[in-house]
C-alpha positions in Angstrom: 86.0 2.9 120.7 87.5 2.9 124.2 84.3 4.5 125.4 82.4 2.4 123.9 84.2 0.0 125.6 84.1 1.4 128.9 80.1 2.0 128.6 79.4 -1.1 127.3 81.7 -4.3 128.5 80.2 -5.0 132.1 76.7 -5.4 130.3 77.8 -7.5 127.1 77.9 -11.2 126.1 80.3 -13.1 127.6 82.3 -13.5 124.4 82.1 -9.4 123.6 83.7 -9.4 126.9 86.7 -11.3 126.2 87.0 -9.5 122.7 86.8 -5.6 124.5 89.2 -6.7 127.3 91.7 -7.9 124.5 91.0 -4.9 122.0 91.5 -2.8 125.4 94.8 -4.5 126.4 96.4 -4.6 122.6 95.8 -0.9 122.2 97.0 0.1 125.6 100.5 -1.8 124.8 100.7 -1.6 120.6 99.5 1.8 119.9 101.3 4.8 121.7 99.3 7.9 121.1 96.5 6.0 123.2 98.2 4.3 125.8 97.4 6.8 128.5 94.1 6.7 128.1 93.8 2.8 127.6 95.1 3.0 130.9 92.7 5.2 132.6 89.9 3.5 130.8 91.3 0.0 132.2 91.7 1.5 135.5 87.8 2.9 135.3 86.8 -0.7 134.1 88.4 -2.7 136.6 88.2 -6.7 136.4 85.8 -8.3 134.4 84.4 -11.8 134.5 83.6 -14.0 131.7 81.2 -17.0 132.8 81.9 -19.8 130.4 79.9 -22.9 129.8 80.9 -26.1 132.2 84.0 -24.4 132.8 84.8 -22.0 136.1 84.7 -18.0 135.3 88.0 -16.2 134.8 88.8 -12.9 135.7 90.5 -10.4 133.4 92.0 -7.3 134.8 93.5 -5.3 131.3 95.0 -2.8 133.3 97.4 -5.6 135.4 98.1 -6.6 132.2 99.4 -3.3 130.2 101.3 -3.0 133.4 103.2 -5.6 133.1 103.9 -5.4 129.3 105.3 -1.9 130.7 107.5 -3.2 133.3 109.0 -5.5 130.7 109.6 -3.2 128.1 106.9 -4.6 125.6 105.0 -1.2 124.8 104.7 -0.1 121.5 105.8 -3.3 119.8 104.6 -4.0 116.4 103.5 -7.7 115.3 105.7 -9.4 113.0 103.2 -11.6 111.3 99.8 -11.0 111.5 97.3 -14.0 110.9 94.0 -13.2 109.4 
């Protein structure tokens, strides 16, 4: 999947975007075995913008982000309650 994601997110929908950059960011901080390469994949990615509809475009950056889940401590943590 995180090749997939890597291949593919720069040419997706705009919402696909947003949904790869969170699937990228969640397993880079949630799941341990993967974590190093979430990173390197983030890192290969780089930011990604998501145009929105009569709304400016934001910028994601995953690998900023699993960085600083890392500097506070917050890798590998495990939901409490998930809502489906």
């Amino acid at each position: 999947m995180l090749d997939i994601v890597k291949n593919t997110i720069h040419d997706s929908p705009e919402r696909t975007k947003s949904a790869m950059n969170n699937f990228l960011y969640t397993v880079g901080i949630s799941y341990l075995p993967l974590h190093e390469k979430a990173v390197k994949t983030a890192k290969a990615i780089g930011i990604v913008e998501v145009k929105r509809d009569k709304k400016k475009s934001s910028f994601l950056n995953a690998n900023e982000s699993i960085q600083k889940e890392v500097d506070n401590g917050g890798l590998g943590f495990k939901r409490k309650y998930v809502r489906c």
